[in-house]
N, C-alpha and C positions, 0 to 999 in steps of 0.2 A: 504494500500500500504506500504510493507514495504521500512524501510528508507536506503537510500542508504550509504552504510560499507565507513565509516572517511578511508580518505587518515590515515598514518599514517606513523610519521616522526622519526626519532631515532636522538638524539643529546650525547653530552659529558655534565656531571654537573661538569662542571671548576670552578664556581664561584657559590653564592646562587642566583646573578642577573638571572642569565637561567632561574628558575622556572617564575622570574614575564615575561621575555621576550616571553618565550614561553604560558603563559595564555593567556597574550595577545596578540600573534599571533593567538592562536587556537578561539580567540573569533571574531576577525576581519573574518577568515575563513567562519566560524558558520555563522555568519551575512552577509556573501554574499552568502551561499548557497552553499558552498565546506566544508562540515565536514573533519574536521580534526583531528587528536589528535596526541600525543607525548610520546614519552617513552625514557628516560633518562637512560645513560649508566656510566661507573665511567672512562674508558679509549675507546679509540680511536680501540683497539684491536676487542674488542668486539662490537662493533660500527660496524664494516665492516665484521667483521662476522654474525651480524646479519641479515644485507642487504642482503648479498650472501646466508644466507639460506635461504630467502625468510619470514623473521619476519616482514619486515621493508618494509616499499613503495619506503620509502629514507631518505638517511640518509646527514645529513650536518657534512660534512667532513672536518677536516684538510688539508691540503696541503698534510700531509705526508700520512694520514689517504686516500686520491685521488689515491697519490700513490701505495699502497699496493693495495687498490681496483684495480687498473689496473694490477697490476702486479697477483692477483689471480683471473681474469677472463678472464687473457688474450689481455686484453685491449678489451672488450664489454662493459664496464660498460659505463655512460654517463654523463657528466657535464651537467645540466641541467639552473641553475641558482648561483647566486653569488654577494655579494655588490661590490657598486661601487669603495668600498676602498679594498677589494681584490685583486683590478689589479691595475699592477707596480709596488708593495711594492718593497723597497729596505730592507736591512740590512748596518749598518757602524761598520765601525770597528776604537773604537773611542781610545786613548792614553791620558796620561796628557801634557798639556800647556806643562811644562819646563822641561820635559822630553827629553831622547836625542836620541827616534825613532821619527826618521821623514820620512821616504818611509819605505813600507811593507817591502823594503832588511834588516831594522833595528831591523825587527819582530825575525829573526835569534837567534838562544841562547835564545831567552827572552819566555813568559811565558805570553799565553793568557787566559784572562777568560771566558769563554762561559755558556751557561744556561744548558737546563738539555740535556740530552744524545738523546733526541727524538725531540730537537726544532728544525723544521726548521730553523727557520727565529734568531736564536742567538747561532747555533750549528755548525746546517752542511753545511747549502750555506754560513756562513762564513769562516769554516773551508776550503769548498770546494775551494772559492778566495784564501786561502793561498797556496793550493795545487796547482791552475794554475799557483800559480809565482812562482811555484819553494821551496815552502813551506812545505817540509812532517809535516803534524800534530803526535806531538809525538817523531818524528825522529828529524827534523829541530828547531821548536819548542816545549817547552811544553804546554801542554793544562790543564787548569784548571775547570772542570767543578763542574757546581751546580746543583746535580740533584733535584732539588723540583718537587712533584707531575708525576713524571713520568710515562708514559701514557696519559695523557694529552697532550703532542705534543706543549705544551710552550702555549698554549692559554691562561696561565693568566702570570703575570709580575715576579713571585718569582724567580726563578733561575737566569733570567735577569737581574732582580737587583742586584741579590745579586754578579752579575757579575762586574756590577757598582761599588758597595761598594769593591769589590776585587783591582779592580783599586783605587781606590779612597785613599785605608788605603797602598797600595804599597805593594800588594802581588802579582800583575800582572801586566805587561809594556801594557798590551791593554785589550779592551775587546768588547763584540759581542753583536749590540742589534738594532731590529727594528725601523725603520726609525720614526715610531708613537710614539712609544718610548722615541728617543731622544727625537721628538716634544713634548711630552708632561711633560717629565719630564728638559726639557730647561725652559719650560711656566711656569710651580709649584717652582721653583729654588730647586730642587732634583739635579740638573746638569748644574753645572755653567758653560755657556760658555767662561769665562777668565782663565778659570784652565784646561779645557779639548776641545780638538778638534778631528776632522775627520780625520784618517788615510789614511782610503778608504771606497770605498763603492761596493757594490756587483751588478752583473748585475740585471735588474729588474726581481720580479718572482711573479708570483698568490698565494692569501692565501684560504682562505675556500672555499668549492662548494657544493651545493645538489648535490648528486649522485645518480644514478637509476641504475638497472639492464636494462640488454639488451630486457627485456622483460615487463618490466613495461606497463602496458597500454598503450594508445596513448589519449584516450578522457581521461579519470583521469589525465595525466600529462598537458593537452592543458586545461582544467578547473582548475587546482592546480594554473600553471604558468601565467592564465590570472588574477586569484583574488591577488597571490603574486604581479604582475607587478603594480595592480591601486594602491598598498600602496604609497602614497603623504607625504612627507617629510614637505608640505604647509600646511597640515592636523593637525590640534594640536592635534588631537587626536588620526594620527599614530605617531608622532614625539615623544615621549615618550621610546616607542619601538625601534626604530630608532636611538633613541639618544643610548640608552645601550646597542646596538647589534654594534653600529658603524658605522652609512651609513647613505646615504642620496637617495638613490636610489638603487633596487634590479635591476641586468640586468643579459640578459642570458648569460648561464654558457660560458667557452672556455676552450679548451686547451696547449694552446700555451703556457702557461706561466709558466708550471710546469717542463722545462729542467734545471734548476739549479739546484734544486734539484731531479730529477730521477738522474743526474749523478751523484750528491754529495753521495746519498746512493748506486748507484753501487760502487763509488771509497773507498768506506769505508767497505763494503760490510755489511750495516747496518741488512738489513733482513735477514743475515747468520746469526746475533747475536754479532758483532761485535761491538765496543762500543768505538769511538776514548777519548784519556784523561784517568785524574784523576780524580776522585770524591774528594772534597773539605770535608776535614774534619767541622762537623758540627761549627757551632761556639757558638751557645748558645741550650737550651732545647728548645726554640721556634724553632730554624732550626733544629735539632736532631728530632722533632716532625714530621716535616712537610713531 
């Protein structure tokens, strides 16, 4: 009897963590009886076009990466599944302690720092809240950006920090960066809360999601998504996985949460090729590299 053809999943290698995250998802799969396997891509571009050719089963997408998929299928494509820290995320738009912006009106003239040209979550739905108040990025303000790893879509922390430290040394009055973010880099002392505070913060919006095509299976997606669903955060032996992917429970996908940013790349008109800011001159051979 031959054996039944592995789902197969397409991801972004942002980090070298992916390889161990993704072994050992494809092994938890294997051992319930849903072969699986994984094929690694360098940006998010190619990610979604290979879903849409039909290479991929499905592909775990960026937010922006969701986007684009909708926007070249017409909106058939399907959110299927997502962590539980994918929904709500915020963005803050943080300034220094004794600085003398205190309301986004003070954002005016001055010079914000953002991650790279394609993050969501530290680009464009922050940029996007400056534009609802009255803000043109560029025009109103300037924009400093830090493009590290682009294509990647900000899924690892480079450009964001280095947004941070832009602030930080007084090359920028504010700057843009994910709610986990702050949290995590409050908890490490990366980011003292007596020197920097919250400006504002962005309506809530969704981060990553499996995607499918409109045509995908129905019994391979209802077997995929029952052996994803039993992974147990209780389990020591999914919690591993869990812990380096960032969740504590897989739930199914939604899409409600993706209008801050569909509007932030119409208003910019990102997928024209448009690109809001400056690119931040390197500062060392380490960021000259990256």
């Amino acid at each position: 009897m031959t054996a039944p053809r592995p789902i197969l999943v397409g991801a972004v290698a942002y980090d070298p963590k992916v390889v161990t995250i993704w072994e050992i998802i494809k092994a938890y799969f294997e051992d319930h009886g849903t072969p699986m396997d994984f094929v690694f891509y360098s940006n998010y571009g190619l990610l979604v076009t290979a879903l849409l050719d039909g290479d991929l089963d499905i592909a775990w997408n960026s937010p922006l990466a969701w986007v684009d998929a909708v926007r070249r299928t017409g909106g058939t494509c399907r959110a299927i599944a997502m962590r539980d820290t994918d929904r709500d995320r915020v963005s803050h738009i943080v300034v220094r302690a004794d600085g003398d912006v205190r309301t986004l009106a003070d954002v005016r003239g001055r010079t914000i720092a953002v991650g790279a040209a394609d993050s969501p979550q530290a680009t464009l739905i922050p940029l996007g809240l400056l534009a609802d108040n009255g803000l043109v990025p560029d025009e109103d303000v300037a924009v400093l950006r830090h493009d590290v790893l682009v294509g990647k879509h900000g899924d690892h922390v480079g450009g964001e920090r280095d947004a941070l430290d832009a602030l930080l040394a007084g090359d920028a009055d504010a700057c843009a960066m994910l709610d986990l973010n702050h949290a995590g880099w409050t908890a490490d002392g990366t980011l003292d809360p007596a020197t920097t505070r919250i400006l504002a913060t962005t309506p809530p919006f969704d981060h990553c999601v499996f995607t499918v095509r409109a045509d995908f299976n129905a019994a391979a997606e209802r077997d995929w998504l029952a052996t994803l669903f039993t992974m147990d955060y209780a389990n020591p032996d999914h919690r591993e996985m869990m812990d380096l992917e960032g969740l504590k429970a897989w739930l199914p996908g939604r899409t409600s949460g993706f209008g801050p940013l569909t509007e932030a790349v119409g208003r910019f008109g990102f997928f024209e090729g448009r690109r809001v800011g400056a690119p931040a001159e390197p500062t060392s051979l380490r960021d000259a590299a990256r």
